[in-house]
C-alpha positions as CSV (number, residue, x, y, z in Angstrom):
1,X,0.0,0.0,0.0
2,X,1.1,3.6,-0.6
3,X,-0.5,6.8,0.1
4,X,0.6,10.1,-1.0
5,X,0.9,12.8,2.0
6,X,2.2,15.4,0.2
7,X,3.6,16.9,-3.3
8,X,4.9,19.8,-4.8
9,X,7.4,20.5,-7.9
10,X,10.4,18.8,-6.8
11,X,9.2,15.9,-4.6
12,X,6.0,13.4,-3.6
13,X,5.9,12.1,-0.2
14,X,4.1,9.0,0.7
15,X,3.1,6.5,3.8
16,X,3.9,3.0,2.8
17,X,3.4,-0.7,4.0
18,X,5.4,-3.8,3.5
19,X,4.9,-7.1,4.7
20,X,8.1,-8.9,5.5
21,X,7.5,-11.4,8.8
22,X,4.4,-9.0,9.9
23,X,3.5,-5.7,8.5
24,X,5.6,-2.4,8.7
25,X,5.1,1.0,7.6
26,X,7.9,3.9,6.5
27,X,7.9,6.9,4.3
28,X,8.9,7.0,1.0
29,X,10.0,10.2,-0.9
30,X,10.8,10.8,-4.6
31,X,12.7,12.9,-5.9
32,X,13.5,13.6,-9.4
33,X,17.5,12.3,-10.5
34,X,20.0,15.0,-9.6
35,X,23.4,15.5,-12.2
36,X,26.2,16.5,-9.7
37,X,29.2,18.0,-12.0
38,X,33.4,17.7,-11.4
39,X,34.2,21.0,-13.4
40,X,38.0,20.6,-14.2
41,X,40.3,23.7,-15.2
42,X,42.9,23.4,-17.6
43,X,45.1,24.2,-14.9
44,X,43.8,21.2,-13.1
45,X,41.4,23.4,-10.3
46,X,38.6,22.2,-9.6
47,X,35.3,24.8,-9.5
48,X,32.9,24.7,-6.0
49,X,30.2,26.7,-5.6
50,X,30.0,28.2,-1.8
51,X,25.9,28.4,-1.8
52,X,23.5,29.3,1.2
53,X,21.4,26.3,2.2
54,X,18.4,27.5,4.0
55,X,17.3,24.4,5.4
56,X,20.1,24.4,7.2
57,X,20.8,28.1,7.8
58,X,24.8,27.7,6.0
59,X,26.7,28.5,3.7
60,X,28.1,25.1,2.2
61,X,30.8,24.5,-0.6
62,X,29.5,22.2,-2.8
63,X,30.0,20.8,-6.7
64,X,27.7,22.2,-9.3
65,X,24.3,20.3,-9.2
66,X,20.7,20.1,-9.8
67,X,17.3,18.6,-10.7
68,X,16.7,16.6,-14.3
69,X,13.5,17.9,-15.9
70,X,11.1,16.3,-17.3
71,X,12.3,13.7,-20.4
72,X,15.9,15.7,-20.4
73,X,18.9,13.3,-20.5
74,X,21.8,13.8,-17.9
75,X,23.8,15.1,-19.5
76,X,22.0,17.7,-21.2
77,X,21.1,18.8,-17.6
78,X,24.9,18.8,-16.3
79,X,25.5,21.3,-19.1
80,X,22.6,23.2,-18.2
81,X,23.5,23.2,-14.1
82,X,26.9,24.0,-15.2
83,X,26.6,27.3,-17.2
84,X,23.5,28.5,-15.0
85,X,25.0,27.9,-12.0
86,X,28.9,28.7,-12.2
87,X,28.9,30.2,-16.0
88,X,31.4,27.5,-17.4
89,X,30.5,25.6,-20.5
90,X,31.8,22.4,-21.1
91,X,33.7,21.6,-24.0
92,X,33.5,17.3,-22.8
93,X,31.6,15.9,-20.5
94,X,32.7,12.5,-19.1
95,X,30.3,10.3,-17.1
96,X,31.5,8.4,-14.0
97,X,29.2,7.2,-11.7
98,X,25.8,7.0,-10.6
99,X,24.7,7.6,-6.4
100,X,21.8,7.1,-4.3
101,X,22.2,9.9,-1.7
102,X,19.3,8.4,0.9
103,X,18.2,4.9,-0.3
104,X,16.3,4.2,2.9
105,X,14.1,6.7,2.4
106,X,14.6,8.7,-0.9
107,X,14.3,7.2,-4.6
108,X,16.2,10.0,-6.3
109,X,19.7,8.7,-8.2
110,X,22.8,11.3,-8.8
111,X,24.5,10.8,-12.1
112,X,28.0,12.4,-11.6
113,X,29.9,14.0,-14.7
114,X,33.3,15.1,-14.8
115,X,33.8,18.0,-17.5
116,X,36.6,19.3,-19.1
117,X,37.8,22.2,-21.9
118,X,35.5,24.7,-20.2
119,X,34.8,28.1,-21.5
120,X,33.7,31.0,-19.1
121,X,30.2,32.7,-19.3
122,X,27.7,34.4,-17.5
123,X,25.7,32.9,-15.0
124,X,22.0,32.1,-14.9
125,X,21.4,32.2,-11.3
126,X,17.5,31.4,-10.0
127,X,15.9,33.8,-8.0
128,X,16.3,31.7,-4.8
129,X,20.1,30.4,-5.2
130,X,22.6,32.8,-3.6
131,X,25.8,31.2,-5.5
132,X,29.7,32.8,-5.0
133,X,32.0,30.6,-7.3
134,X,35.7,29.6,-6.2
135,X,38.6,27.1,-7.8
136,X,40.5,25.0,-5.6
137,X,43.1,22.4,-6.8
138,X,42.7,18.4,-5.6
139,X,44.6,19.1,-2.5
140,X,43.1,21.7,-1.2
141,X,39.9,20.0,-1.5
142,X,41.0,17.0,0.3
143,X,42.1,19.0,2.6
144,X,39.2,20.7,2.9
145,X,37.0,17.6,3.2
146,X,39.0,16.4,6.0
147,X,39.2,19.0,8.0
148,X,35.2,19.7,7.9
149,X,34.6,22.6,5.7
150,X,33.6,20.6,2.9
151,X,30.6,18.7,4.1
152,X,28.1,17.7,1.6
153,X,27.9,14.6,0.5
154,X,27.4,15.0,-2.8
155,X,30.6,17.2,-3.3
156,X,32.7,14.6,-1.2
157,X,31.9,12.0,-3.3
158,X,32.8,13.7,-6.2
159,X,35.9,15.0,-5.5
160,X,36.6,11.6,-3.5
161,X,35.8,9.7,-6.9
162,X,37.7,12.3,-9.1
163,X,40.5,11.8,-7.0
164,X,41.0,7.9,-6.5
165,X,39.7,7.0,-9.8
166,X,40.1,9.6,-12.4
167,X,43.1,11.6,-11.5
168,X,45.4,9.0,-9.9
169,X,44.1,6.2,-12.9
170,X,44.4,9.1,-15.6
């Protein structure tokens, strides 16, 4: 059994049953797949947004992302996150691995792309994201992730990826 409690644009909430050895009950929320973007300078840098999560009342650094719309492949959408949000166009896109952020609860999938030969641009910021845009090499992210001022999961993943399996296999 599953009963919607509540939807709006980005997600649809529901109350549902299972029976495995008697019956239990959880909530289940989708979301719609996420692209989460490794934007790679030809000097090697890596670009983080630092963006203002309000659910959380902080400023977080984090790896260009967003929402897939309706019938748009991935990576259409990374290229799309990647100029609105930081400006950069990317001249390849690379993909590398697909994520579930929340499995025990949440049905979206993140579809991570690495992309290289960027261009800058203007940004396309929406009216509710307050985006500052900063380049960091691999080491300074690292260092950053360990020493907690990187600490979304999304963007540690990423650069953790990038790191083991890209960079030191490339």
């Amino acid at each position: 059994m599953r009963k919607l409690v509540y939807k709006d644009r980005l997600i649809s909430v529901y109350e549902k049953s299972y029976r495995r050895s008697g019956s239990k009950s959880f909530v289940q929320i989708d979301e719609r797949d996420a692209v989460v973007v490794v934007p790679l300078l030809d000097n090697g840098k890596i670009v983080l947004e630092r963006q203002f999560r309000p659910a959380i009342g902080r400023w977080l650094y984090e790896l260009p992302a967003g929402h897939v719309d309706s019938g748009e492949k991935y990576v259409k959408t990374a290229r799309r996150e990647l100029r609105e949000e930081t400006g950069y166009r990317a001249g390849r896109l690379k993909r590398l691995f697909t994520a579930y952020p929340a499995p025990g609860i949440i049905t979206q999938r993140q579809v991570y792309f690495l992309a290289e030969n960027l261009v800058s641009g203007d940004t396309e910021l929406e009216d509710d994201e307050r985006i500052k845009i900063f380049e960091y090499t691999l080491n300074e992210l690292l260092r950053m992730i360990k020493g907690g001022r990187i600490i979304d999961n999304k963007t540690i993943a990423g650069i953790l990826y990038y790191s083991e399996f890209v960079k030191r296999n490339g």
